[in-house]
N, C-alpha and C positions, 0 to 999 in steps of 0.2 A: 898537590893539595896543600901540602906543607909551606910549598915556599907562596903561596898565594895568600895563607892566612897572614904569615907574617908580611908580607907586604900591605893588609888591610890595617895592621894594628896601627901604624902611623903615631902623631903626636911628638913634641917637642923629646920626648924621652924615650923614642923610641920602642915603642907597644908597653910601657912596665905598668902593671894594674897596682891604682891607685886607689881603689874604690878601699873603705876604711871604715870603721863604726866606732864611734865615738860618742859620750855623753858628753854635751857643752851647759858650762854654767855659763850663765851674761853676769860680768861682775859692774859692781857700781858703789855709789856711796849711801844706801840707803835699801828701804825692800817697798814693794807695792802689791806684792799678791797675796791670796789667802795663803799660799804655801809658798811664800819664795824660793825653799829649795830646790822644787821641783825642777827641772830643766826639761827639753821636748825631749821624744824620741827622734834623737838624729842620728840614722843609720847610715854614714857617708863613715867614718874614718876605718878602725880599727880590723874587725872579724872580719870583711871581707875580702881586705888587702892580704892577710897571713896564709891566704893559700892560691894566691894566683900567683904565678911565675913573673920575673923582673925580665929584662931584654936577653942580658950575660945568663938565665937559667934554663941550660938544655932541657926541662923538666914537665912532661905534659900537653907539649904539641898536639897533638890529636886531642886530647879534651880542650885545648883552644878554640882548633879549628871548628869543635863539634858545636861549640857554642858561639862563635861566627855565623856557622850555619843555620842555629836560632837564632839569631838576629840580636842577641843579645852583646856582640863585640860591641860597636859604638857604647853604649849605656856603660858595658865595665868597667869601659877606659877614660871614665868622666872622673878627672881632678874633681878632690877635697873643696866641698862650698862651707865656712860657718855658717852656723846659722844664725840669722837673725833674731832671737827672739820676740822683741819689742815689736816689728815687723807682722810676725805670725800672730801675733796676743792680738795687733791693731784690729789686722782681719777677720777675727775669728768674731770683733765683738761688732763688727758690719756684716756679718753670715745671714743671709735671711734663708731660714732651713724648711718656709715652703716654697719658696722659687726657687731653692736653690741657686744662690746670687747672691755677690756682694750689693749693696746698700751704699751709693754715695752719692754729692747733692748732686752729681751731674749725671746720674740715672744706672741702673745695673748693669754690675759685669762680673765674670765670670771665665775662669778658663775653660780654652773648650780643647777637642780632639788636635786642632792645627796647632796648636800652643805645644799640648804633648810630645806631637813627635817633633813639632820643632826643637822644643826643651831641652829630650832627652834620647831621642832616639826611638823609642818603645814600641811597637807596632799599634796602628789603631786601626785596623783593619782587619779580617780575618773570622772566626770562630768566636764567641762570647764563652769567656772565662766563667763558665758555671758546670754545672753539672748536681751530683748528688751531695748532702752534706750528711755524716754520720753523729751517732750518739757519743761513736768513742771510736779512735783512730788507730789503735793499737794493733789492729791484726796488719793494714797496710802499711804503718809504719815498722813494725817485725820484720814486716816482709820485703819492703822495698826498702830500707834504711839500715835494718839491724839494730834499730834503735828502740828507747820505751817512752810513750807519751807520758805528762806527767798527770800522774791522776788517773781513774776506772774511765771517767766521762770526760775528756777531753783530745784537743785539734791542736794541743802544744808540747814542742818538745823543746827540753833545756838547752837553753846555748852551748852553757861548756860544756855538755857533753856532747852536741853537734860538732862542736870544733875541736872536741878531741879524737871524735872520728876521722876527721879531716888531719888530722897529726897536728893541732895547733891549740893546746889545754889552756896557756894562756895568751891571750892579747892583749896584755895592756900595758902599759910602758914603766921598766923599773927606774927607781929611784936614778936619777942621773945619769940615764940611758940615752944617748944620743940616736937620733931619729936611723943613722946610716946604720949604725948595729943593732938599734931594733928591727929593721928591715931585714936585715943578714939573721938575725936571730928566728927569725919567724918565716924565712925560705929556708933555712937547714932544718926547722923543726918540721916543716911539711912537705919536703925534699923526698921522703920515702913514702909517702900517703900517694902523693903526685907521679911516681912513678907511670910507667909505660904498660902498666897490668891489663890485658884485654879480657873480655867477656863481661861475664856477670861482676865479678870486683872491678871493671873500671865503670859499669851504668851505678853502680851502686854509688862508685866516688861521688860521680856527676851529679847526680840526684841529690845526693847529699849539699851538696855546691850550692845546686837550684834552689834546694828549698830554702838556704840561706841566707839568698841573693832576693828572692821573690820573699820571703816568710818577714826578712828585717828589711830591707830597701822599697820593694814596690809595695809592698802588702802589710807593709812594717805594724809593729803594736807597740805602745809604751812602755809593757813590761819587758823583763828581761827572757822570755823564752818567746821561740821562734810558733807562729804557725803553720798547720801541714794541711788545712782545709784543701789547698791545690795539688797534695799528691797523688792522688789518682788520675789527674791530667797529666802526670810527667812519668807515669807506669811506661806508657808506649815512648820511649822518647825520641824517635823520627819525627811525633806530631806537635812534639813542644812548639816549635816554631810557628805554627799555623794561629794560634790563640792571639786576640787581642789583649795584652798585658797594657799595653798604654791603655786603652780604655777602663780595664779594670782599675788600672792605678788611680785613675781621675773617679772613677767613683767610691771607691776605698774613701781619698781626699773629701769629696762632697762630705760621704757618712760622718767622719771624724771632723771635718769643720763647725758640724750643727752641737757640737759637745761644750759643757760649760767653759763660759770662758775665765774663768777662774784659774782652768790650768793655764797653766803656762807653755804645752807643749802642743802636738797635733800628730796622732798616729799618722805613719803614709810618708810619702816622700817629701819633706816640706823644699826638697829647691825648686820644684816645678813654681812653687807657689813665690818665694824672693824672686825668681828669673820673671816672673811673669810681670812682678811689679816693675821691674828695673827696665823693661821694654816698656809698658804701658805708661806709665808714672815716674819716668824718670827726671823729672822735676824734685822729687823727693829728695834725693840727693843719695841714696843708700849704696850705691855699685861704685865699684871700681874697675876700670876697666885692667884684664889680664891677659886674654890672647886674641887677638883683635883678630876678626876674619875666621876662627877657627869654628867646628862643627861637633855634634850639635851645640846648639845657643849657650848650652850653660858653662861652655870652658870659656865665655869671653869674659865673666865676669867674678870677682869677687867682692865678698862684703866689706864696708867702709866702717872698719870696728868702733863704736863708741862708749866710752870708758865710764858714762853718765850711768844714773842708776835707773832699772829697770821702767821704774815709774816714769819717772822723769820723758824717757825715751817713748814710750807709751803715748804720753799726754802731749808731747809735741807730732809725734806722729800722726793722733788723730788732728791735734789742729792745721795742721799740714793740708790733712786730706778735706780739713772743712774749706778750706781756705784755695785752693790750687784753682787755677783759672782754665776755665772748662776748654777755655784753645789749648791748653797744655794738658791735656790728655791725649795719647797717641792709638787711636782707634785701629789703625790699622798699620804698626809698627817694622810689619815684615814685607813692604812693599820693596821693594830693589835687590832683594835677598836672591843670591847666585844657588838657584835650588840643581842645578848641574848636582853640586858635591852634594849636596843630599838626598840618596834615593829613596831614603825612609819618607819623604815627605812627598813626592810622586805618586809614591804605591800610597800614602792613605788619603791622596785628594778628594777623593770618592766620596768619603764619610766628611769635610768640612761643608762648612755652613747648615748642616742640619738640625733640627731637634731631632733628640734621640734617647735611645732607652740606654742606657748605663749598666753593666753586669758585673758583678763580683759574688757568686754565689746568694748567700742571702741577702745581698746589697743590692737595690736593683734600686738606681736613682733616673730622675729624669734632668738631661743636659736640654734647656729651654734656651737656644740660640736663638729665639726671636726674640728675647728678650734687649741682646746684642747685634743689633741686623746692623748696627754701624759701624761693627769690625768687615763687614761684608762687602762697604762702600756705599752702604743704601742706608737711605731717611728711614728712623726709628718711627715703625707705626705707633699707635694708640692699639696696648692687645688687652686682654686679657690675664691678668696680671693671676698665675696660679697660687691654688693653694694646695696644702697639703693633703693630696686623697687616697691610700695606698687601698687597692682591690684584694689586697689580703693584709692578714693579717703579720705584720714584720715580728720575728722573734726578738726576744730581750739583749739589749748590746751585751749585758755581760755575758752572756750563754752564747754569742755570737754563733749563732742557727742550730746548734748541736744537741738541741734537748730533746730531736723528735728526728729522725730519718726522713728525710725531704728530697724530694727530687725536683730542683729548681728550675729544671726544663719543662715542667709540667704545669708546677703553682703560678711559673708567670710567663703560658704559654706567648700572650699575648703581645706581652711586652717581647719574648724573645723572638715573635716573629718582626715585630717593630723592628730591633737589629736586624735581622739578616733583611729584612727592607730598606736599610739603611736609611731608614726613619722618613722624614719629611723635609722637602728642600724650604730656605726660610728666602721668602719674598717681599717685597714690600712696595707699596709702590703710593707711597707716603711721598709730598713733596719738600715737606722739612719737617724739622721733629716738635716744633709748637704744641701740639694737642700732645705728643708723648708726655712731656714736659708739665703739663696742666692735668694730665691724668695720674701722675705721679706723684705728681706734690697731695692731688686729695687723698693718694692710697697712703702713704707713708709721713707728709709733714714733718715735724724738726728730726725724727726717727733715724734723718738721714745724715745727722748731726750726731759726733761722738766725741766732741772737743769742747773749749769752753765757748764755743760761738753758739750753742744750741740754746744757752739765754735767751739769745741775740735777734733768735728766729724763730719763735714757737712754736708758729703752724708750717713753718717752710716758704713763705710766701717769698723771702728773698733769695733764696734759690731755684723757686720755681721763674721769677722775673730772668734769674741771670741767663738759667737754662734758655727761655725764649729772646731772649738778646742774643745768646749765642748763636742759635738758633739764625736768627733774624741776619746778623753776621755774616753766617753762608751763606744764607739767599742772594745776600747782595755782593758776595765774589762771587757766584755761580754767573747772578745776570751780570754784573761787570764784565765777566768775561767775553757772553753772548754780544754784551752791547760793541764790542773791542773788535769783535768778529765780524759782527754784521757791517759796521761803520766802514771798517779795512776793505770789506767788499767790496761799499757802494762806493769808497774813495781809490780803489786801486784801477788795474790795469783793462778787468774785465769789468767795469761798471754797466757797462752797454750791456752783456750779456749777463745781467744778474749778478755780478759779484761773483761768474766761475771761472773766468779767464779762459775761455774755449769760445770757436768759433761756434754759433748757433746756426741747426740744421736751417735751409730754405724754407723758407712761410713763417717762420717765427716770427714772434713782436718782443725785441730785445726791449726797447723803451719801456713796454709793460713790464716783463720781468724788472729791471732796474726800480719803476716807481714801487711795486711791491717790494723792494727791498729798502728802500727808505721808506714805506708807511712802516715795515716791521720793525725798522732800525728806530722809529720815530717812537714808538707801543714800545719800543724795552729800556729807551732812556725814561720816558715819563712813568713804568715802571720801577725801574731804578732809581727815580726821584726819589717816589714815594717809600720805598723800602730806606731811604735815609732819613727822610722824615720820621718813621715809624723807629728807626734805630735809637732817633735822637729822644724820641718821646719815649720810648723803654728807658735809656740812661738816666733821665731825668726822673721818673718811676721810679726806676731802681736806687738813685743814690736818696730821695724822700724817703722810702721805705727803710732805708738802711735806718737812716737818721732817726726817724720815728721811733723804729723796734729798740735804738739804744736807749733813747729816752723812757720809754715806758720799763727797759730793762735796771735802767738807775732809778726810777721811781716804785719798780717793785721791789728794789734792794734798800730803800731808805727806810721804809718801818723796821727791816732787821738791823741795820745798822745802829737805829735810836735805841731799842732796843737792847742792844747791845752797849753801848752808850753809858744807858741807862745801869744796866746792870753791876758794868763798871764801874759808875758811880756809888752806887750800892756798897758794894765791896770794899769800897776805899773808905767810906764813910763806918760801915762797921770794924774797917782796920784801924782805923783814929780811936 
């Protein structure tokens, strides 16, 4: 058992836990938020590095392995991401929090379940992370923790005193501390916590662990105390494992995305959310590549730090995204991907491509993958564009479901049989996305603009053109293809027999078959024409309209300009 888990830890470093909690500023020359100080909660560096064992540390094996066995090894052994801020800020102010979906002019997207465990490992398969939520946490955490929530009525317990449990009171780095002796400093400090103690003091270490790993990383909050809504699922701990924590994680993300974007942070695990852009959107320019080939997705990259000030980084980032040529969006990113080394993503194929109900306790969102049916490989139909309709009533975020004893398997039976149905398969059977395109520009218009182009485009109408150009684009490599094929048929070996190269059984009429293949070949070039025709009359549209919306946007900028002109004048005239 022993020599098995260490042979899973794997990695340039030889299994050493990396995993860290850290507050990151973004530094720059300037500020652009209501609260500049503020920075996200990014729970990658510090507290959860100080108590997992390095390669050299005989210390803990069995609680290794025992968290191998949840399925949580891959995820702990995920190198340090910065975070992006600027990045996260972008996203948060294209959230549209009744779709659930980002907002951009080349139509919605959103991470789903495949993105998850490709990301980071996490299960999204299994049991939904729900269960009961109480008024006050204190008898279960006494009891399975030894520890005191903070408050009569509260689901939190203080960090340092979590990680004083764990034998590690502080983690944060002294003055002129080199990173190899705060490392050393912080495995001799929980050297004796970590020991080999079995029975009820080694479930209780674990537990401890857990909820610190799940409470700040998957399930993270922006304050500084951990929540324990999840300890009652981690009482039995055999059954840890069986729960979907990647799906929770992603709906945790949804909930905290729809929050002002004022702050500057995002409860929840914010790398799913950078990885996700750095596959999709990697025109942007923000990744750097770090271990090429490695598993899961998010050890292959790190952030391309820039030194500019928040704003700044902001403002070009939305023009970026006003701006990115709808070819260079990568829809389906994870095509050639050697899923051998990954069997996290095998075990949850089940649940991709669906919509589906989302579970985190009293988070219960809806993942609307038809919204995305062209991560699927399939033309974006014309749907239904949702809106926000909850069949109960959601408790207040600040109370985060704790004001009332609830039992979440009951109030949203509905939805929770939707999961174990593993919701609805998403099809479509659209043959390009033109109407998606033109139903989208009336539901949202320039909304989909967060840069200085949104002058530029008021109603949307120049992104909805581009959209059907692009649009128009595939068509005409789809039939280009077709036409390449059928031609090669009727010009190759087997012309006589249809274009199959095989001898045709007795009684057949090859000649027939052949002329049928030059009428069809004849139908998809004069097809083909005309989707060029139609390309070239979209281009010309499209660059009229561009022209147009400029000029009307410099002729609604000239009254303020004189205006202002004027004022100027004013000014200088009563300074004389």
């Amino acid at each position: 058992m022993e020599g098995k888990c260490g042979a899973d830890q794997g990695g340039d470093d030889g299994g050493r836990w990396r995993k860290k909690m850290i507050r990151h500023r973004q530094l720059g020359e300037g500020t652009s938020m209501a609260a500049p100080e503020a920075s996200p909660a990014v729970p990658m560096e510090e507290d959860v590095a100080a108590v997992m064992p390095g390669k050299d540390e005989p210390v803990g094996p069995k609680k290794v392995c025992r968290l191998e066995g949840m399925g949580f090894g891959p995820f702990l052994r995920l190198e340090e991401l910065a975070p992006d801020v600027a990045l996260i800020h972008a996203l948060k102010e294209r959230w549209d929090p009744e779709c659930h979906a980002f907002l951009f002019p080349w139509g919605h997207m959103v991470p789903t379940l495949e993105d998850v465990v490709r990301i980071t490992s996490l299960r999204v398969d299994g049991q939904a992370v729900t269960g009961t939520t109480y008024t006050s946490y204190q008898e279960p955490v006494e009891r399975l923790l030894d520890l005191e929530v903070r408050g009569g009525r509260s689901s939190l317990v203080g960090r340092t005193a979590l990680q004083a449990s764990l034998g590690v009171a502080n983690a944060r780095h002294r003055t002129g501390e080199g990173q190899a002796d705060y490392i050393a400093r912080l495995t001799e400090d929980a050297r004796a916590v970590l020991a080999e103690e079995e029975g009820e003091a080694a479930d209780r270490d674990l537990r401890r662990f857990l909820i610190l790993v799940i409470g700040k990383l998957i399930l993270g909050t922006r304050g500084d105390p951990v929540g324990c809504r999840c300890l009652p699922l981690l009482e039995d701990l055999s059954s840890v494992g069986n729960y979907s924590w990647g799906a929770a994680l992603l709906a945790h993300l949804f909930d905290s995305s729809g929050t002002s974007s004022r702050e500057t942070g995002v409860a929840g695990f914010f790398p799913l959310l950078q990885v996700w852009v750095y596959y999709h959107l990697p025109s942007l320019g923000r990744r750097v590549a770090r271990r090429r080939g490695a598993v899961p997705l998010l050890q292959r990259w790190r952030f391309c730090r820039d030194e500019r000030s928040l704003r700044r980084q902001v403002t070009l980032i939305q023009d970026s995204l006003d701006t990115i040529p709808f070819g260079h969006v990568q829809r389906t990113p994870y095509v050639g991907e050697n899923d051998a080394t990954q069997p996290w993503v095998e075990r949850g194929r089940p649940y991709f491509g669906r919509d589906i109900w989302l579970h985190c306790f009293n988070t219960v969102v809806p993942l609307h993958h038809r919204l995305v049916a062209r991560t699927l490989g399939l033309h974006q139909a014309v749907v239904e564009f949702p809106t926000r309709q909850r069949p109960w009533e959601r408790p207040g975020r600040s109370f985060c479901g704790i004001q009332q004893v609830t039992d979440w398997t009951v109030r949203v039976r509905e939805q929770l049989d939707d999961w174990e149905r593993r919701g609805k398969e998403v099809v479509s059977e659209a043959t390009s996305d033109e109407d998606y395109y033109r139903a989208y520009d009336r539901r949202y218009g320039a909304q989909v603009y967060k840069g200085t182009r949104r002058p530029l485009d008021p109603e949307g109408q120049i992104s909805s053109l581009e959209g059907i150009l692009h649009s128009t684009i595939q068509q005409r490599d789809d039939l280009q293809a077709v036409v390449d094929q059928l031609v090669t048929g009727r010009a190759g070996p087997g012309a006589a027999d249809g274009g199959r190269g095989f001898l045709l059984p007795r009684g057949s009429r090859p000649l027939r078959l052949g002329g049928q293949l030059a009428s069809a070949a004849a139908r998809a070039e004069d097809a083909l024409a005309q989707l060029r025709e139609r390309e070239q009359e979209l281009r010309t549209a499209l660059a009229w309209t561009t022209t147009l919306e400029a000029e009307m946007a410099e002729l609604r900028l000239r009254p303020e300009a004189a205006e202002v002109a004027r004022w100027r004048q004013e000014a200088e005239a009563a300074a004389r």
